[in-house]
MARBA-3410 file (N, C-alpha, C, O; in Angstrom, 1 decimal):
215
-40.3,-7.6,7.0,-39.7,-8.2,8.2,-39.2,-7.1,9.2,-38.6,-6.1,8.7 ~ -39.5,-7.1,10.5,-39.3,-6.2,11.4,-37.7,-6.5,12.3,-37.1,-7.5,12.6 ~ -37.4,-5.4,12.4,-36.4,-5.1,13.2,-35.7,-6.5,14.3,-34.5,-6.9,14.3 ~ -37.1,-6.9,15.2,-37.2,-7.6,15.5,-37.0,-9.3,15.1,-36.3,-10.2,15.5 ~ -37.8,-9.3,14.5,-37.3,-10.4,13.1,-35.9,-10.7,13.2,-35.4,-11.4,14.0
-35.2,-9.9,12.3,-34.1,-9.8,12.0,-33.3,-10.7,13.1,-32.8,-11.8,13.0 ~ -33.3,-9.9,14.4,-32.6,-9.7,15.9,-32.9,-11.5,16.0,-32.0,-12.4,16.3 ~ -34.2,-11.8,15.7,-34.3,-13.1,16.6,-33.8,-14.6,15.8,-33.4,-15.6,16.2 ~ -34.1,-13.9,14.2,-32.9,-14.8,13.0,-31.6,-14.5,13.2,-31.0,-15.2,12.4 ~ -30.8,-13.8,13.8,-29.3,-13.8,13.4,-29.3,-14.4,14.9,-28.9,-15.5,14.5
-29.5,-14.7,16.2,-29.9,-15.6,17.0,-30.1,-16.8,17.4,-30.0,-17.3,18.5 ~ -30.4,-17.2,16.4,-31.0,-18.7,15.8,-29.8,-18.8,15.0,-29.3,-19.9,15.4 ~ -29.0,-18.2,14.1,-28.0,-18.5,13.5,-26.8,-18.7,14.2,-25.9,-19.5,14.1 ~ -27.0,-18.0,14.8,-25.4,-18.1,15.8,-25.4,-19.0,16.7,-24.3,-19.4,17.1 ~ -26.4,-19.5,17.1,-26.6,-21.0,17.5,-25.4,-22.3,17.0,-24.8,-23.2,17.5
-25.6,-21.8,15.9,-25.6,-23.0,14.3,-23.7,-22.9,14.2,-22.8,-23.8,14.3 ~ -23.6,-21.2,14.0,-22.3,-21.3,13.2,-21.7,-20.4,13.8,-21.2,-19.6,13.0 ~ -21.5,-20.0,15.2,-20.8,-19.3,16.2,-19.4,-19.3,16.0,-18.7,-18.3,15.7 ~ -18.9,-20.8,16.1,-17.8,-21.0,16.4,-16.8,-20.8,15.2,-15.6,-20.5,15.2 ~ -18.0,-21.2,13.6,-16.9,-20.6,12.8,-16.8,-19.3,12.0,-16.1,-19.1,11.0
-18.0,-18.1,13.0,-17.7,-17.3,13.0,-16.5,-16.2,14.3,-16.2,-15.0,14.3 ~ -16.2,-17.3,15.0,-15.1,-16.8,16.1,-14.3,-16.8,15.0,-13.8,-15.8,14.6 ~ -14.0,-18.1,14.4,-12.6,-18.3,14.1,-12.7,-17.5,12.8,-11.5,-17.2,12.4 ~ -13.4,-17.2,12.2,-12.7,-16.0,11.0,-12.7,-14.6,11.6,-11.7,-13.9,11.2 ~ -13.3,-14.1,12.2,-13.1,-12.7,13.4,-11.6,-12.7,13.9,-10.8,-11.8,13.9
-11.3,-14.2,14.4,-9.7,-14.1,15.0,-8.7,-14.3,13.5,-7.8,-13.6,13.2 ~ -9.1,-15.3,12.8,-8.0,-14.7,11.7,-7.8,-13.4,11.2,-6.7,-12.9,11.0 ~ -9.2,-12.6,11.0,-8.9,-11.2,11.0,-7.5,-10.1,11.7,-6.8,-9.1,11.3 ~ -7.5,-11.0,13.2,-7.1,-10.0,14.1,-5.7,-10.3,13.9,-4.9,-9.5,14.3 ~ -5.2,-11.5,13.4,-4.2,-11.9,13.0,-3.4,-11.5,12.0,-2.3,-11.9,11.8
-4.0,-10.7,11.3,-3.6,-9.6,10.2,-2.9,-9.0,10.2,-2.1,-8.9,9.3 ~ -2.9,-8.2,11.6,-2.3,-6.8,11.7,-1.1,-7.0,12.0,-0.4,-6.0,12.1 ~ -0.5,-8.6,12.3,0.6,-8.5,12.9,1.4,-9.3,11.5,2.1,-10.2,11.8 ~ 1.2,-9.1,10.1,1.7,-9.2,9.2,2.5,-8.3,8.8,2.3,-7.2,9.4 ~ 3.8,-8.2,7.9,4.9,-7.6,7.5,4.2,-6.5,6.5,3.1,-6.5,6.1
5.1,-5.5,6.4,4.2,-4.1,5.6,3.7,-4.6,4.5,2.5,-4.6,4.3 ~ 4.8,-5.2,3.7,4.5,-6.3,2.0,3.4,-6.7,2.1,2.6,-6.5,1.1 ~ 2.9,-7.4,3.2,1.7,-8.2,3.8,0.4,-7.3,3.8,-0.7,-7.8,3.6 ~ 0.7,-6.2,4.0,-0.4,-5.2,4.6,-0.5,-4.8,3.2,-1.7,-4.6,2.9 ~ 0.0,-4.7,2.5,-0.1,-3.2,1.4,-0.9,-4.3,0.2,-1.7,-3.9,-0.6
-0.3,-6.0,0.6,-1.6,-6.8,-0.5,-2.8,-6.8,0.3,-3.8,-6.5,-0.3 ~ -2.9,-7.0,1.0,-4.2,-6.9,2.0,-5.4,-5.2,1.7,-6.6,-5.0,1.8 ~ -4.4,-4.3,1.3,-5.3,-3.3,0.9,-5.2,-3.3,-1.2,-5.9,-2.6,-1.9 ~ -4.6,-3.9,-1.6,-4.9,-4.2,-2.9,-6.1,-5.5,-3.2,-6.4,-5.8,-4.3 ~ -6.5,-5.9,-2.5,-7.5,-7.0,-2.3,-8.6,-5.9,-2.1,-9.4,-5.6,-3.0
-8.6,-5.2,-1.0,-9.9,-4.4,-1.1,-10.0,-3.5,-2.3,-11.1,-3.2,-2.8 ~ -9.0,-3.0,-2.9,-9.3,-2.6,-4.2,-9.4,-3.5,-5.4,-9.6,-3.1,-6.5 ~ -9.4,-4.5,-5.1,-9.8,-5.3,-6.1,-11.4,-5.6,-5.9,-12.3,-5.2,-6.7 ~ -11.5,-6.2,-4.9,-13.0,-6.7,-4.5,-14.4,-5.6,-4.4,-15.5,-5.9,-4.3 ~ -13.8,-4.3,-4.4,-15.1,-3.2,-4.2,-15.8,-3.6,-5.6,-15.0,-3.9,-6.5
-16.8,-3.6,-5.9,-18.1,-3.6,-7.0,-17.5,-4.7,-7.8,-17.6,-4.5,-9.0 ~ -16.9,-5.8,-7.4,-16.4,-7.3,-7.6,-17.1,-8.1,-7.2,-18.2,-7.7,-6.8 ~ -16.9,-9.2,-7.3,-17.1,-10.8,-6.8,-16.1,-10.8,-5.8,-15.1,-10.3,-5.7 ~ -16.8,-11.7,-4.9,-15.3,-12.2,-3.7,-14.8,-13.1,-4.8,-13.6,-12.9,-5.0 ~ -15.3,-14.2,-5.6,-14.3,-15.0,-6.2,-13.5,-14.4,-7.1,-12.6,-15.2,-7.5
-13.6,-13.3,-7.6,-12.7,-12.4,-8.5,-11.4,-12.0,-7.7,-10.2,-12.3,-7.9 ~ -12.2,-11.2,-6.7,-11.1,-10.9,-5.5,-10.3,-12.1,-5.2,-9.1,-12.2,-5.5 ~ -10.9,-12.8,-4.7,-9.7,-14.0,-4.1,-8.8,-14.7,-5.4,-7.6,-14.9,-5.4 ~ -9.6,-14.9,-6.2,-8.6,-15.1,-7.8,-7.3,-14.2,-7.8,-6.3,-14.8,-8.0 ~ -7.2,-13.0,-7.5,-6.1,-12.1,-8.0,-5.3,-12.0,-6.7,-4.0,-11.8,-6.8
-5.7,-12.1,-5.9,-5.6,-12.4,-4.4,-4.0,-13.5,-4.3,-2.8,-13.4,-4.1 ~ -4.9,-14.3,-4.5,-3.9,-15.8,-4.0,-2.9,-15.5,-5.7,-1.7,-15.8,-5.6 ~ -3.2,-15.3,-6.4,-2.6,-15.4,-7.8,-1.8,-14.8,-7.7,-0.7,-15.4,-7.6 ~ -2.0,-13.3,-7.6,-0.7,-11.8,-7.8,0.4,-12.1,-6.4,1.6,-12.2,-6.5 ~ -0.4,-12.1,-5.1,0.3,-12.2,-3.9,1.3,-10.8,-4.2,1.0,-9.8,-4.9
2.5,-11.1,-3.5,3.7,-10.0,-3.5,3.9,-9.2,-4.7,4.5,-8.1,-4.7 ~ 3.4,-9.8,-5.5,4.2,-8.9,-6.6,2.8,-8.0,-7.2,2.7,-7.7,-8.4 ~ 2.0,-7.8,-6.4,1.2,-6.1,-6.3,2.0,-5.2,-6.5,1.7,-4.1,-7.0 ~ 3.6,-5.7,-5.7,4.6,-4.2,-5.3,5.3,-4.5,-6.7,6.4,-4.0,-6.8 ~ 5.2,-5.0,-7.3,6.7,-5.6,-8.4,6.1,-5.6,-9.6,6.8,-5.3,-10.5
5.0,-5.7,-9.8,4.3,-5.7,-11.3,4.7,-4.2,-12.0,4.3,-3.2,-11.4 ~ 5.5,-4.1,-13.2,5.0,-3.0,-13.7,3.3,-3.1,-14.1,2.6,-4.1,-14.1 ~ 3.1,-1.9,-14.3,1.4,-1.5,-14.7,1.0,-2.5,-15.9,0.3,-3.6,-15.6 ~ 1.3,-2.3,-17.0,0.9,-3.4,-17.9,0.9,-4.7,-17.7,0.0,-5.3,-18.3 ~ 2.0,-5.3,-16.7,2.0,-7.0,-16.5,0.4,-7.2,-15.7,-0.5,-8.1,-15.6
0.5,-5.8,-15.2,-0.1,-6.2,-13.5,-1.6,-6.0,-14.5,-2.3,-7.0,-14.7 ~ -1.9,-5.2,-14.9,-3.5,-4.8,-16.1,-3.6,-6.1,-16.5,-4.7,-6.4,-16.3 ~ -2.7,-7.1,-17.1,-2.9,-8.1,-17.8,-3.3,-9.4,-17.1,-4.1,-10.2,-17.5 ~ -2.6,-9.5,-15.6,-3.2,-10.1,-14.5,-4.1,-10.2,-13.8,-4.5,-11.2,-13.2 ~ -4.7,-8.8,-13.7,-6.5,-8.4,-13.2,-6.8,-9.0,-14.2,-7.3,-10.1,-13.9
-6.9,-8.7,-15.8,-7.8,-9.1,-16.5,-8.0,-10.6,-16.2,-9.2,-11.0,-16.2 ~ -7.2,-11.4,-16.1,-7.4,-12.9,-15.7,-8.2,-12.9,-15.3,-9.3,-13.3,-15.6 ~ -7.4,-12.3,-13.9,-8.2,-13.3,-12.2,-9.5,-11.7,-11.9,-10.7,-11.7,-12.3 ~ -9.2,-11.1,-11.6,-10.0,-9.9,-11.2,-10.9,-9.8,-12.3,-12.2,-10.0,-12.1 ~ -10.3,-9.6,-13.4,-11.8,-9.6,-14.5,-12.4,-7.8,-14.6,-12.4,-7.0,-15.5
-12.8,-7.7,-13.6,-14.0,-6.3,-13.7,-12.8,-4.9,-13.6,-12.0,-4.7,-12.8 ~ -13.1,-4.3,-14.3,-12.4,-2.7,-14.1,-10.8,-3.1,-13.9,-10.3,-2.5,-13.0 ~ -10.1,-3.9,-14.7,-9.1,-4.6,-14.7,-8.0,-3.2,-14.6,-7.3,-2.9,-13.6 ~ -8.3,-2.3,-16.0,-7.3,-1.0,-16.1,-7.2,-0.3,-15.0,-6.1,0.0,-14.3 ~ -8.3,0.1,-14.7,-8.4,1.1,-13.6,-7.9,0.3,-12.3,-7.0,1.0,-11.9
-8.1,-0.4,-11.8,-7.7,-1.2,-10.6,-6.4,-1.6,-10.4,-5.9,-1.7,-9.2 ~ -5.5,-1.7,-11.7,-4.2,-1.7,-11.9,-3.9,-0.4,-11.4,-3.2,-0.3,-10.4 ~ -4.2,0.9,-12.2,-4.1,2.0,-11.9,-3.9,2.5,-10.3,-3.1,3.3,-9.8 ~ -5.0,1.8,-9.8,-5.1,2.8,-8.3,-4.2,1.9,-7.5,-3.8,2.5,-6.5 ~ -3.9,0.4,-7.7,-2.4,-0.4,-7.2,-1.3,0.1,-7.5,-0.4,-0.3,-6.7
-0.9,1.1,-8.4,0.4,1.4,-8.9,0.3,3.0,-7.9,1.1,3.3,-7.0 ~ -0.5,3.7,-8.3,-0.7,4.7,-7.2,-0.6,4.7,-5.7,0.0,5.5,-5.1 ~ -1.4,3.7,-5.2,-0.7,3.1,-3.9,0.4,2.5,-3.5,0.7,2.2,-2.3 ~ 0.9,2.5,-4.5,2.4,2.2,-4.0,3.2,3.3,-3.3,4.0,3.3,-2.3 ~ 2.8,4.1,-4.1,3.8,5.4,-4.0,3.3,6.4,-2.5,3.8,7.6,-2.3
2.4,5.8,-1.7,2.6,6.2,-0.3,2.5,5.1,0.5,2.0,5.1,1.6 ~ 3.1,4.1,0.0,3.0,2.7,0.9,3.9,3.1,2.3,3.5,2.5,3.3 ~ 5.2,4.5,2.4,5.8,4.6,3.5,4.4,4.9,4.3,4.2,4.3,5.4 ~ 3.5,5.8,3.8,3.0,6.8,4.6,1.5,5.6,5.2,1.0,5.8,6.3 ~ 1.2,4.8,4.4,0.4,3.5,4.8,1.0,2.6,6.1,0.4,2.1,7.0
2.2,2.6,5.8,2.8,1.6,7.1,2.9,2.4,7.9,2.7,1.8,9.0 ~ 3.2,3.9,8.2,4.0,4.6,9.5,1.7,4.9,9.6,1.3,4.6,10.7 ~ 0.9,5.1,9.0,-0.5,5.0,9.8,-0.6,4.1,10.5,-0.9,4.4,11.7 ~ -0.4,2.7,10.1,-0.9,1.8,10.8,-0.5,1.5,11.6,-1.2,0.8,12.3 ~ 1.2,1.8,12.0,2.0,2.1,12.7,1.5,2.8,14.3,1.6,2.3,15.4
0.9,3.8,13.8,0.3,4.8,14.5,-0.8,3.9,15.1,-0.9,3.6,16.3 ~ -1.7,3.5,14.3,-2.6,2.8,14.6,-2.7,1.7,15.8,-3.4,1.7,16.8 ~ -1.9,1.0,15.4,-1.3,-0.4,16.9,-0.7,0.0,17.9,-0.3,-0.7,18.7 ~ -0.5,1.4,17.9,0.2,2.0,19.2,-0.8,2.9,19.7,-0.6,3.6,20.7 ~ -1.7,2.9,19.2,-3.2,4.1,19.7,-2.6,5.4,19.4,-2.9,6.4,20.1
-1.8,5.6,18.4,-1.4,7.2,18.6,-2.5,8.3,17.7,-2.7,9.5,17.7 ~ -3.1,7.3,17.2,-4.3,8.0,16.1,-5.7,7.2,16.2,-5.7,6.0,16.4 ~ -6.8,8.1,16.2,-8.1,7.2,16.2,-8.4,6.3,15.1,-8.0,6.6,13.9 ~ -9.1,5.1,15.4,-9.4,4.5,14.3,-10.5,5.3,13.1,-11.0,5.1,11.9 ~ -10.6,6.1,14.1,-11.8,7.4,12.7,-11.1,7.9,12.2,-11.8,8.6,11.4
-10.1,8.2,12.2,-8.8,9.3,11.5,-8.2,8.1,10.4,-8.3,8.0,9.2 ~ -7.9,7.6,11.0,-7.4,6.3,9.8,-8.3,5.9,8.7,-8.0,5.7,7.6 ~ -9.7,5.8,9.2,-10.6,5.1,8.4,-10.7,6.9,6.9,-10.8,7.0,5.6 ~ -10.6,7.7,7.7,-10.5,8.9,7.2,-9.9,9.6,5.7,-10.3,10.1,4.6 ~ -8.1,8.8,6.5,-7.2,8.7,5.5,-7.3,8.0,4.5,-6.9,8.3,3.4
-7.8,6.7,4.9,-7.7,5.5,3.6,-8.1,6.0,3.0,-7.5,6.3,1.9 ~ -9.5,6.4,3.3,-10.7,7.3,2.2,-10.0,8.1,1.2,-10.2,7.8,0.0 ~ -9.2,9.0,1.6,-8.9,10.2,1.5,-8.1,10.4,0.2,-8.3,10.9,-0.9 ~ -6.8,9.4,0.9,-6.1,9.1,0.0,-5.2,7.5,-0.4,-4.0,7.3,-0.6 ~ -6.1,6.7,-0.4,-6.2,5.5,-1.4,-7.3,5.5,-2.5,-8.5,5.4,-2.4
-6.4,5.7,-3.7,-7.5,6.0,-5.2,-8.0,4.5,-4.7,-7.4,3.7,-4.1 ~ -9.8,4.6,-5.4,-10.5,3.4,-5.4,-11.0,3.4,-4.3,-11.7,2.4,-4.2 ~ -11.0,4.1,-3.2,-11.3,3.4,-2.1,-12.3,4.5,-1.5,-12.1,5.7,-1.7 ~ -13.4,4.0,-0.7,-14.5,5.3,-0.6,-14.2,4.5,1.1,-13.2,3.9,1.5 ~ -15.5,4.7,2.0,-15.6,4.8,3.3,-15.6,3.2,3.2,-14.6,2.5,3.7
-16.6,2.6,2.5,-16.7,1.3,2.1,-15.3,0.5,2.5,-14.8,0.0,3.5 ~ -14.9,0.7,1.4,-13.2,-0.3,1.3,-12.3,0.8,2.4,-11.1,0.4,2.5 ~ -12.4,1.7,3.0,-11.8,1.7,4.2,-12.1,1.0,5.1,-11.3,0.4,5.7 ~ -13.2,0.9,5.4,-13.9,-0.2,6.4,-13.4,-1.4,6.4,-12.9,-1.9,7.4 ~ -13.6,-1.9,4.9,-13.5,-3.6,4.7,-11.8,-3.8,5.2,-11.5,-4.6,6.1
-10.6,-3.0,4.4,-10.1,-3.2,5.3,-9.5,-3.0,6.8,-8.4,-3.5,7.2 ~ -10.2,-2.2,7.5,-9.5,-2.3,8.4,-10.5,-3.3,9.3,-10.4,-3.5,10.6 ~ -11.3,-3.9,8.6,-12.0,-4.6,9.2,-11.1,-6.4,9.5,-11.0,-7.1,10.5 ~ -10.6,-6.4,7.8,-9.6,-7.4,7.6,-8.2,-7.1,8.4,-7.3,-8.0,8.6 ~ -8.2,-5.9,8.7,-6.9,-5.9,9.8,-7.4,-6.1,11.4,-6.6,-6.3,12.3
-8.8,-6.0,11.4,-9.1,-6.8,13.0,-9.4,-5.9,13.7,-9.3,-6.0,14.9 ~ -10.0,-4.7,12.9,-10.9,-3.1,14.2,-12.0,-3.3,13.9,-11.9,-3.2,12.7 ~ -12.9,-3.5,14.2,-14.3,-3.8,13.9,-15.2,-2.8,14.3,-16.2,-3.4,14.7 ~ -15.3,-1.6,14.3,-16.2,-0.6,14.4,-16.8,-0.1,13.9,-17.6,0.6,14.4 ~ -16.7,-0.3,12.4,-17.1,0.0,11.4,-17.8,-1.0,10.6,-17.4,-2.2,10.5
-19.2,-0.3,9.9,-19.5,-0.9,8.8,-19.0,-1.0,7.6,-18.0,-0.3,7.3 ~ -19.7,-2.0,6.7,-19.0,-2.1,5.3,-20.6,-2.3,4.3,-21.3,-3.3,4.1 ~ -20.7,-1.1,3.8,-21.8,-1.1,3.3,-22.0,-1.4,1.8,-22.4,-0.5,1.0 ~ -21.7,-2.4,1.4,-21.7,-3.1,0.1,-23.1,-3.5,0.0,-23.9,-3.4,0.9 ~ -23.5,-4.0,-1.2,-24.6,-3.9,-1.9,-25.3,-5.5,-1.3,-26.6,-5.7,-1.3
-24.6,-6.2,-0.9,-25.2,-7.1,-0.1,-25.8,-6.8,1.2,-27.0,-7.1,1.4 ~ -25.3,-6.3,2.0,-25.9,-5.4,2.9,-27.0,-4.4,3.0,-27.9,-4.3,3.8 ~ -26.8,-3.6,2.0,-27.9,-2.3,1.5,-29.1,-3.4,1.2,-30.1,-3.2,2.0 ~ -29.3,-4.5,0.4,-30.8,-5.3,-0.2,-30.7,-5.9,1.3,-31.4,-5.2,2.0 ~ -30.1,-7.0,2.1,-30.9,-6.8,3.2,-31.4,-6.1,4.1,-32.4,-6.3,4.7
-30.6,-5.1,4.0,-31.1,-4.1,5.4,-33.0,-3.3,4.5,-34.0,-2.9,5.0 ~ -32.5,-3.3,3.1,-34.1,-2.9,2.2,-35.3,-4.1,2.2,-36.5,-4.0,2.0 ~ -34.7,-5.0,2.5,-35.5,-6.1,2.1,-35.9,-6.5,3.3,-36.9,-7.2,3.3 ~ -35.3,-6.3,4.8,-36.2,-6.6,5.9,-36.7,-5.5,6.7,-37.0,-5.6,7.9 ~ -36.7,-4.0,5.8,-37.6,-3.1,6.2,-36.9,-2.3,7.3,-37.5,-1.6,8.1
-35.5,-2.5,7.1,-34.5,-1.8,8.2,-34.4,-0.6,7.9,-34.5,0.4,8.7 ~ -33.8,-0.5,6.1,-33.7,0.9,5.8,-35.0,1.5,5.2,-35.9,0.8,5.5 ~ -35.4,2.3,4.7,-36.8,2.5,3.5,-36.4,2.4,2.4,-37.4,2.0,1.7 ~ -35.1,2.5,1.7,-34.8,2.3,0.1,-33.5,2.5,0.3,-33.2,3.1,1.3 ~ -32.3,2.1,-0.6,-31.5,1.7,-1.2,-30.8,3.2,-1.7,-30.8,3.3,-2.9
-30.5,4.0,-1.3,-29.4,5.3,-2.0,-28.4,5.0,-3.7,-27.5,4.2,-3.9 ~ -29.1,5.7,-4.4,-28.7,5.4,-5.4,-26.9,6.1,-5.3,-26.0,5.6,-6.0 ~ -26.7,6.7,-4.7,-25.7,7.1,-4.7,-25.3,6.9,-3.3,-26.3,6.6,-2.7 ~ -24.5,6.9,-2.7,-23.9,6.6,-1.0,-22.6,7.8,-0.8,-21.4,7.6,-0.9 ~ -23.3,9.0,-0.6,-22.8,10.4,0.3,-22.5,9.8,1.5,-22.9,8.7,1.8
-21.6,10.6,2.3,-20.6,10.6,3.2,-21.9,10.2,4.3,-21.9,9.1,4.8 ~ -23.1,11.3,4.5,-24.0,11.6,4.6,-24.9,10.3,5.1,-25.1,10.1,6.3 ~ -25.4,9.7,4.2,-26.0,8.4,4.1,-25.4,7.1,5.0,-25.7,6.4,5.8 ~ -24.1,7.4,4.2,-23.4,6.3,4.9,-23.5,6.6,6.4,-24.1,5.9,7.3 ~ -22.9,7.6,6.4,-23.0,7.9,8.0,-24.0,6.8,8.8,-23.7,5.8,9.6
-25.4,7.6,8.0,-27.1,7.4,8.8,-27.1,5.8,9.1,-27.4,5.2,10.2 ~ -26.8,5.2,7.9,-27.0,4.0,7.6,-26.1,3.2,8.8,-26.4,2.4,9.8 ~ -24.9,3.6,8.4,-23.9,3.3,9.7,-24.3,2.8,11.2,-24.1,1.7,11.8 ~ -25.2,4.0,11.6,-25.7,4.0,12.8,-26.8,3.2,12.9,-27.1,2.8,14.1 ~ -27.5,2.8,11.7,-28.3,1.7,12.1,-27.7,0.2,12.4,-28.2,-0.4,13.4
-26.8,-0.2,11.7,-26.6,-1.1,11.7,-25.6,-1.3,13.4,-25.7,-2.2,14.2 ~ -24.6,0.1,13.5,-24.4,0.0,15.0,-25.8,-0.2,15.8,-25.9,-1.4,16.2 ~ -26.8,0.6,16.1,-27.9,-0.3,16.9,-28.1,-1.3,16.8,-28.2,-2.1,17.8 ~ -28.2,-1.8,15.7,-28.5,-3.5,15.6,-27.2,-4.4,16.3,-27.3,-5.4,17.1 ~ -26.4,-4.0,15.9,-25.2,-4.8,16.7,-25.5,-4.8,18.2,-26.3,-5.6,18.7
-25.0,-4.1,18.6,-25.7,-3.4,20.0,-26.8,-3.9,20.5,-27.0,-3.9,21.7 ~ -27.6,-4.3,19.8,-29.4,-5.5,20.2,-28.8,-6.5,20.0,-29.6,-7.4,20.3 ~ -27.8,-7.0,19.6,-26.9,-8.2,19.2,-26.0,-8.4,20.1,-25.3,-9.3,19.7 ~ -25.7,-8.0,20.8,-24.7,-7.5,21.5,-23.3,-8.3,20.9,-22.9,-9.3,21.3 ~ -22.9,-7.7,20.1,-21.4,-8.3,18.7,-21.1,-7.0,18.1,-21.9,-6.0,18.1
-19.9,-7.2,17.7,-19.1,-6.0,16.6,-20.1,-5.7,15.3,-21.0,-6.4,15.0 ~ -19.6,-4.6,14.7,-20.4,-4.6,13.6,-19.6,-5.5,12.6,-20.1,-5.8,11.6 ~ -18.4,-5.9,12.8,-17.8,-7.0,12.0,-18.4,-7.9,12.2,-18.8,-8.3,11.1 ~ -18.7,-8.6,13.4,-18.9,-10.1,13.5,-20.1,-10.1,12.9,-20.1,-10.9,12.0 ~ -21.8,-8.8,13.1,-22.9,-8.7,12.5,-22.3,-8.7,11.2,-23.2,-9.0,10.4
-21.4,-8.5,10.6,-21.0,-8.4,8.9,-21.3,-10.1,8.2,-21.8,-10.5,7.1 ~ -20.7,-10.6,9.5,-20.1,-11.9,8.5,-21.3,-12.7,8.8,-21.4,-13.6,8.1 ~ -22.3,-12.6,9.7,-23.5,-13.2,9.8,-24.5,-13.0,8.5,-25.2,-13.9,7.9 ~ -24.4,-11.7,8.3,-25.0,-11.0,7.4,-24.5,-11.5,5.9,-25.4,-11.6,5.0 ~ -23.4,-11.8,5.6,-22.9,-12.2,5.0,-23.5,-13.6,4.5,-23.9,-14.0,3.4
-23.7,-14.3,5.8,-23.8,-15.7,5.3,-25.0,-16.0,5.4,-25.5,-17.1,5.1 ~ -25.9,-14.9,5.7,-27.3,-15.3,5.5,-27.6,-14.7,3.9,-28.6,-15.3,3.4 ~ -26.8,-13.6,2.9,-26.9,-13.9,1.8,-26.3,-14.6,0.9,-26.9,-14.8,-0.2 ~ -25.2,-15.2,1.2,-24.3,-16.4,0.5,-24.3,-17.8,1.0,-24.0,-18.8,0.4 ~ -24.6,-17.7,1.9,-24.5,-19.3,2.8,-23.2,-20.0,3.1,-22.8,-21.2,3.2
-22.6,-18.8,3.2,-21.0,-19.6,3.7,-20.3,-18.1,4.5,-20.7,-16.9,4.3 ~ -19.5,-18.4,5.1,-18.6,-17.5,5.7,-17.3,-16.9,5.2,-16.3,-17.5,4.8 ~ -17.5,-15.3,5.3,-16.9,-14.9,4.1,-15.2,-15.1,4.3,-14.6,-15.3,5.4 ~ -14.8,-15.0,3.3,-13.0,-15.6,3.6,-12.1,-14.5,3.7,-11.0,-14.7,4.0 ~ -12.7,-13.2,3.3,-11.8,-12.2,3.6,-12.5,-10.8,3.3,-11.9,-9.7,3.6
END
């Protein structure tokens, strides 16, 4: 399937389910004006949900809520294993580690809503230093905080963009490098779309699940 293809199905889609793609775009943007507590579960969701299920994610999600900040390690290991399920230890792990720059998480984002720093500098830091978190889950969330510039190149994405002949193959590994390239494709396509690469996310989204993603 050609490029074109693609352009003239997401098209025809947005026809269909525009409006309840506005309205999850705007709950996004509604995020950012949540309390730090608020923000700091909002990035323990993205480390839950990387190489997850969304329904894993949302299980631990709506379950753990606040007390991401309040679990010692063991309670909290024993509560992924529930609801989260996959990489239960380690995911506890890089929650308990995140805590301990949660000041330096809120005075970014801080930075962030006041334009004092680029949204590439931030996407930067998450990377940099949030254990678990690669370019991917910096994206996702600051995508869930309502900046939409960025792609989020999860494995749902990678088989479509392979499967309608966008990319040539699938990177077994995803270098800074790749991602980059990859990036910029999907910015063009947006751009022939004329939409965020967020909003192209959740289209994209629901053309592999058939529903609109919830977070």
């Amino acid at each position: 399937m050609s490029k074109k293809i693609v352009i003239n199905k997401i098209k025809e889609l947005k026809k269909e389910i525009s409006s309840l793609v506005d309205i999850r775009l705007s709950d996004f943007k509604k995020n950012i004006t949540k309390n730090d507590n608020e923000l700091f579960v909002e990035l323990c969701f993205c480390i839950i949900v990387a190489n997850n299920s969304i329904e894993n994610g949302l299980r631990a999600y709506n379950s753990i809520g606040l007390d991401f900040l309040k679990f010692e390690e063991k309670e909290l290991k024993e509560k992924l294993r529930i609801t989260a399920r996959r990489f239960y230890n380690k995911r506890a792990e890089y929650i308990i580690d995140a805590r301990k720059i949660k000041n330096d998480l809120y005075k970014k984002i801080k930075e962030l809503k006041n334009l004092e720093i680029k949204e590439l500098d931030f996407r930067n830091w998450l990377a940099e230093n949030i254990k678990g978190f690669g370019l991917k889950e910096a994206s996702h969330y600051m995508r869930n905080l309502g900046f939409f510039n960025f792609a989020i190149l999860d494995r749902h994405i990678l088989k479509f963009l392979y499967k309608n002949e966008i990319i040539t193959e699938i990177p077994k590994t995803i270098t800074k490098k790749n991602y980059f390239e990859i990036e910029k494709i999907i910015l063009d396509l947006a751009e022939d779309l004329h939409m965020s690469m967020a909003e192209l996310d959740v289209y994209l989204f629901y053309i592999d699940s058939g529903r609109i993603c919830e977070k």
